[in-house]
Residue frames relative to the residue before (quaternion, step in Angstrom):
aa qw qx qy qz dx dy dz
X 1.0000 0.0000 0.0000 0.0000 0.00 0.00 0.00
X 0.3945 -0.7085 0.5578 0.1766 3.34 -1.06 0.90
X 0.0923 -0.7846 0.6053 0.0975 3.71 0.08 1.05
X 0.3987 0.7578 -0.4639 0.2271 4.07 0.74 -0.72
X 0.7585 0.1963 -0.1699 0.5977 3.68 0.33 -0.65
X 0.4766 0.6601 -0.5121 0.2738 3.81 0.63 0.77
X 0.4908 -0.6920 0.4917 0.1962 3.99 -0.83 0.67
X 0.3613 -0.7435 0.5617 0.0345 3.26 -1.30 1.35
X 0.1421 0.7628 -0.6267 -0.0726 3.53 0.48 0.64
X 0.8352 0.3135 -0.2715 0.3612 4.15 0.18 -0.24
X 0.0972 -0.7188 0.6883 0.0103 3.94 -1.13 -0.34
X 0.7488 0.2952 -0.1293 0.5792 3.64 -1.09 0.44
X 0.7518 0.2643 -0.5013 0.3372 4.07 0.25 0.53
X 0.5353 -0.6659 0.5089 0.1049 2.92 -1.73 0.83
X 0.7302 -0.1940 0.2241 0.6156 4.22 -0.34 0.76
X 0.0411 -0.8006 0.5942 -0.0657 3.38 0.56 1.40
X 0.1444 -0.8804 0.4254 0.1523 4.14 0.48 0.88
X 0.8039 0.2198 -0.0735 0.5478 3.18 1.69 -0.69
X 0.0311 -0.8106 0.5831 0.0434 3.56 -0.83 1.10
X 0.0131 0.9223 -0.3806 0.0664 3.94 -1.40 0.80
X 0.1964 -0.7942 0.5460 0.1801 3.22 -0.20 0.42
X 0.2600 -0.7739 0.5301 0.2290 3.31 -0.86 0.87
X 0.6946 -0.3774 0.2953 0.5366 3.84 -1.19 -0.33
X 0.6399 0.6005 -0.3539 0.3237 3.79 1.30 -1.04
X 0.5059 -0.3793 0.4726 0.6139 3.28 1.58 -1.27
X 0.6281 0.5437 -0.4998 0.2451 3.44 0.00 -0.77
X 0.4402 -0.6494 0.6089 0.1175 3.33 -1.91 0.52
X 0.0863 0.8401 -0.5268 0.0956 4.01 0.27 1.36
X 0.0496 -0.6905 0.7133 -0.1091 3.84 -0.77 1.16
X 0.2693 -0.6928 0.6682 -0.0325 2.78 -1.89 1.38
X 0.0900 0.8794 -0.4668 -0.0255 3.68 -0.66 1.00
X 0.5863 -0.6442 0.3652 0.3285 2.68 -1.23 0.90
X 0.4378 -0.7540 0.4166 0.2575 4.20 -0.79 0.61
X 0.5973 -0.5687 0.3822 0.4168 3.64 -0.56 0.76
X 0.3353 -0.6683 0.6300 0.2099 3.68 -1.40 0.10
X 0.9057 0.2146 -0.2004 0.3056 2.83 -1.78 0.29
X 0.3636 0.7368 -0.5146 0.2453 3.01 1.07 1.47
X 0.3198 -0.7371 0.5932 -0.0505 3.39 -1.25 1.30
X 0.1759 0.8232 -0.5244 0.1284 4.05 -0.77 1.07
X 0.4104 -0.7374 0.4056 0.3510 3.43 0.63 1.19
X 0.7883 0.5401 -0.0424 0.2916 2.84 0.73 -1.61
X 0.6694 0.2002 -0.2277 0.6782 3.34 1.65 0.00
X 0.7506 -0.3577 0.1922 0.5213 3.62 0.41 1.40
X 0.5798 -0.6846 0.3834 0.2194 4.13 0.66 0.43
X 0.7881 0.3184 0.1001 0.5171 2.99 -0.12 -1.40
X 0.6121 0.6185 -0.3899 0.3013 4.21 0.74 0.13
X 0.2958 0.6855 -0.6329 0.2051 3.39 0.42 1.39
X 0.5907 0.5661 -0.5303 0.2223 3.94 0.90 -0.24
X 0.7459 0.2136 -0.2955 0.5573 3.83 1.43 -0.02
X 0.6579 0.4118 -0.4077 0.4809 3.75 0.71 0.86
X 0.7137 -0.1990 -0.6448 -0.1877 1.51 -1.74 0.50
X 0.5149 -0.7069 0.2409 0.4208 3.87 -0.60 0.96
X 0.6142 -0.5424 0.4612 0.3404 3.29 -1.05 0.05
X 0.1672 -0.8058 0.5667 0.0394 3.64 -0.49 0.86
X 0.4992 -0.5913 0.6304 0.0617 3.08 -1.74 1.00
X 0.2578 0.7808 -0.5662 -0.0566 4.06 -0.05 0.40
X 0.5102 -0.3803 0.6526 0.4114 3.49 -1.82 0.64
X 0.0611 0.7212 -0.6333 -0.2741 3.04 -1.44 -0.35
X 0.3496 -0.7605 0.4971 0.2287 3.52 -0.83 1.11
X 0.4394 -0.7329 0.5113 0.0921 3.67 -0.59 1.43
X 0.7688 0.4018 -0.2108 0.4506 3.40 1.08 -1.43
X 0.5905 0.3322 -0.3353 0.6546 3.68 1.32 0.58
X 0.3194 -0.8469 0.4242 -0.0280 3.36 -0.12 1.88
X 0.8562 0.1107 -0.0527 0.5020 3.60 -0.19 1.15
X 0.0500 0.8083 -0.5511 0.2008 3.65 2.08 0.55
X 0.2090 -0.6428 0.6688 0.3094 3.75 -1.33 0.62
X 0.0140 -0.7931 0.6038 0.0796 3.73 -1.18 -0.07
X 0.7914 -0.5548 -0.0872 0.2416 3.16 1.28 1.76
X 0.4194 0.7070 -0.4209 0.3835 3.23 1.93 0.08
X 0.7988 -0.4258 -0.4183 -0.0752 1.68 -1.65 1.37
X 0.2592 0.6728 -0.5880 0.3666 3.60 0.28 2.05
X 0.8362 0.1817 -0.0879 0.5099 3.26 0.61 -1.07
X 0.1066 -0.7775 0.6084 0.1186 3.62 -1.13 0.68
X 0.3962 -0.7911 0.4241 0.1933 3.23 -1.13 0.18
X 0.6385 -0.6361 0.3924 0.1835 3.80 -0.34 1.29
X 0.1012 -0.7831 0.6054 -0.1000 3.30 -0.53 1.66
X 0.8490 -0.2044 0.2205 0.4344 3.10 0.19 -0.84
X 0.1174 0.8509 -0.4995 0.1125 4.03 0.83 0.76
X 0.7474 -0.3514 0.3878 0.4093 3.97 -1.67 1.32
X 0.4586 -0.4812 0.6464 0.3747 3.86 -1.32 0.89
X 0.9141 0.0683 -0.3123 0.2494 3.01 -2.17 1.32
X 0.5680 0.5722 -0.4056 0.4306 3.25 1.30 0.47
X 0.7613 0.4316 -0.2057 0.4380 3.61 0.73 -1.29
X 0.5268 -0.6271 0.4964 0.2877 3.77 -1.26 0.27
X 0.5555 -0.5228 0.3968 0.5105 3.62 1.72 -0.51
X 0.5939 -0.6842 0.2776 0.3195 3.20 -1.25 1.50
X 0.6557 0.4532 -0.3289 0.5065 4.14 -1.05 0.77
X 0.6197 0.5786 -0.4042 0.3432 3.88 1.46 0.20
X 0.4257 -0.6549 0.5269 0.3350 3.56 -0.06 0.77
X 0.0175 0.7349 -0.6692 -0.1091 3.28 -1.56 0.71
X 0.4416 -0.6538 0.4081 0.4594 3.36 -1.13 -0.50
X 0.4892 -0.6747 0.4532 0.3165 3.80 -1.20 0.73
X 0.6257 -0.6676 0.2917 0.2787 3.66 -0.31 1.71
X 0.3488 0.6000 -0.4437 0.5669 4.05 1.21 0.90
X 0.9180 0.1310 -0.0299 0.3731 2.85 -0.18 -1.29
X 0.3505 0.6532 -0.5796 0.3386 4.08 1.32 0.04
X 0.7295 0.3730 -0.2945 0.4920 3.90 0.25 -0.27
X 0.6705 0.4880 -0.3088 0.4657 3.94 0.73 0.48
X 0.6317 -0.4690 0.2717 0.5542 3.98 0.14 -0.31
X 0.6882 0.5197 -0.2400 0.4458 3.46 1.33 -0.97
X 0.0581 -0.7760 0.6005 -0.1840 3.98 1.37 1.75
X 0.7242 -0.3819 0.5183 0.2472 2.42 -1.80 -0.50
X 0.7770 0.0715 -0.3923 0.4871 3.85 1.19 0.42
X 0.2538 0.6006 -0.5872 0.4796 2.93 0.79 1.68
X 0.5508 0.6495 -0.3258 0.4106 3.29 1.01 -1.11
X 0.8022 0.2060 -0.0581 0.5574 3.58 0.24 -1.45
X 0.5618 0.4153 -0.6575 0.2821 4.02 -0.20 0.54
């Protein structure tokens, strides 16, 4: 197969398990969230409820959109007084010391 003249519509997903088209048009994919994720700093050890699994639109008409693999994850459930609440984007403990932080993560 000649892939060469094929379109990038995504970047940044992870074992995307589900792909769709709604009735509107839109394009929605469910993925599955890395493992073995570890953040001293947000209780260490907090991969048996993180990182959650996420639901993305995806925007077709903005070719190759990133949507955070494999820098940013996305907050499921983190130790009282640590997390921001479930659906905040963090960064994946590589890359919090490079530009790709935590508010990179979420613009």
């Amino acid at each position: 197969l000649d892939f060469s003249a094929g379109l990038i519509v995504a970047d940044g997903l992870r074992n995307t398990v589900g792909l769709s088209w709604d009735d509107e048009g839109i394009l929605w994919g469910v993925n599955n969230g890395p493992d073995q994720l570890n953040r001293p700093d947000l209780g260490l050890s907090i991969y048996n409820d993180n990182p959650a699994e996420e639901l993305n639109r995806i925007n077709v008409s903005i070719p190759a959109l990133h949507y955070g693999y494999p820098y940013c994850w996305t907050e499921g459930s983190l130790p009282e007084g640590t997390g921001k609440g479930p659906g905040t984007v963090w960064a994946w403990p590589t890359t919090m010391k490079t530009e790709r932080d935590d508010n990179w993560c979420r613009k």
